[in-house]
C-alpha positions, 0 to 999 in steps of 0.5 A: 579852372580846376575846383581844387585850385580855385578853392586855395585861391579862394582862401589865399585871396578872402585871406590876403583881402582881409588882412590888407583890410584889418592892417589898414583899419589898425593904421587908420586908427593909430593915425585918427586917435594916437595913444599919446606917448606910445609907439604904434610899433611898439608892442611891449609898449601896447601891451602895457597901456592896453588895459587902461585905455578908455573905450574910444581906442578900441573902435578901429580894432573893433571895426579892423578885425570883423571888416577884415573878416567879412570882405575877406569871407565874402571874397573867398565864398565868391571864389569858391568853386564848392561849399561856398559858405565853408570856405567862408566859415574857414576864413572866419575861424583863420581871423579867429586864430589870429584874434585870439593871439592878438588878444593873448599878446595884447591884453585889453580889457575884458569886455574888449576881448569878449566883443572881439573873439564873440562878435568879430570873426564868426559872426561876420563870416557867417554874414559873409558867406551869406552875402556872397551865397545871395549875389551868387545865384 
């Protein structure tokens, strides 16, 4: 197969993997520990409770977001024909966008914020990459 197309199925499969992954660890969540009175869907409603929710609620967004992220870098620094491991850093930094506009639309706590934007996405990318480089060769 041609380098170049591998290297765009590489980044659409480590992105649509990991996003299936983040999308059920989020509905996961909602489903082991429902914010009592809240829609799931409802993102105004979510924005307003966020910061007052205690530490419990924020595992599954936790474990969703660098999941999401590392079986979706490790997928693509995999499939990659070159530079695996910046095909997987370029996932981590795609999740990362995405992080920092979830966390700007849904406010939680500071420290939530913090661990999310600083622990879940580059971080688990690198390990990412570093995981697939080792099965690779």
């Amino acid at each position: 197969m041609n380098p170049i197309v591998k290297n765009i199925l590489a980044v659409i499969a480590g992105w649509l993997v990991g996003s299936v992954i983040n999308m059920g660890l989020i509905q996961a969540g909602h489903v082991a520990m429902p914010i009592p009175g809240v829609d799931p869907n409802d993102m105004e409603a979510l924005a307003e409770v966020m910061p007052s929710l205690s530490t419990q609620y924020f595992i599954f967004p936790f474990l969703a977001h660098a999941l999401g992220t590392l079986f979706g870098a490790i997928l693509a620094a995999s499939i990659a024909a070159t530079h695996k491991m910046k095909f997987a850093m370029g996932i981590g930094l795609l999740f990362l966008l995405g992080g920092i506009m979830v966390n700007i639309m849904l406010p939680g706590p500071t420290w939530f914020a913090a661990a999310d934007i600083l622990l879940a996405y580059i971080p688990m990318a690198y390990l990412g990459g570093k995981v697939a480089l080792k099965f690779s060769t």
